[in-house]
GUMI-728195 format. One record per residue (C-alpha): residue in one letter; x negated, y, z negated. Coordinates in steps of 0.02 Angstrom, whole numbers, padded with zeros to 5 digits, always signed. Layout:
AXYZ/...
end
This chain:
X-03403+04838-00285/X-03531+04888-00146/X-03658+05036-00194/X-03687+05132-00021/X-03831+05219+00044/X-03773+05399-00024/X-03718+05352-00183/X-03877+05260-00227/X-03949+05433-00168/X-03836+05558-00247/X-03871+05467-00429/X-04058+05472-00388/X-04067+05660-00361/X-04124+05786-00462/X-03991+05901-00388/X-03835+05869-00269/X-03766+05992-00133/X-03573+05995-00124/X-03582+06099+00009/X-03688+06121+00157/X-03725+06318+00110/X-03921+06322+00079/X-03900+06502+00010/X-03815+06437-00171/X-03976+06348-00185/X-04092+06498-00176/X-03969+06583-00288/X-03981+06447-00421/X-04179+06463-00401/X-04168+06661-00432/X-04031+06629-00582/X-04137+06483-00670/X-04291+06609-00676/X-04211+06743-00753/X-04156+06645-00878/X-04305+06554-00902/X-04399+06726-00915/X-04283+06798-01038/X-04314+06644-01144/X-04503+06685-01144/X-04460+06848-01187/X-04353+06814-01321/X-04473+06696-01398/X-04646+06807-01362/X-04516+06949-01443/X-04495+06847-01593/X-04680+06783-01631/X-04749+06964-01581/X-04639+07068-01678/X-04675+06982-01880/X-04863+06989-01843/X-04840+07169-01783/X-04749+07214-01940/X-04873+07134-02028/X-05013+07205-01993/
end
């Protein structure tokens, strides 16, 4: 079986458009830093909070 051009790039890539909408792409940007914020807040929220209480 022959590997082609594309698939040798497609299983290289970080990420793979199915479509040729550009827009989905800055929407996935915008998504993946709110949740990466809320994860920062959830863990500064969880250290801050005991030490707070404490004293």
């Amino acid at each position: 079986m022959a590997v082609s051009g594309p698939d040798i790039a497609i299983k290289a890539a970080d990420i793979t458009l199915m479509r040729g909408d550009l827009n989905s792409v800055a929407d996935a940007i915008i998504i993946s830093r709110i949740k990466m914020n809320l994860f920062f807040a959830f863990i500064y929220n969880t250290v801050g909070i005991p030490i707070a209480a404490i004293g």
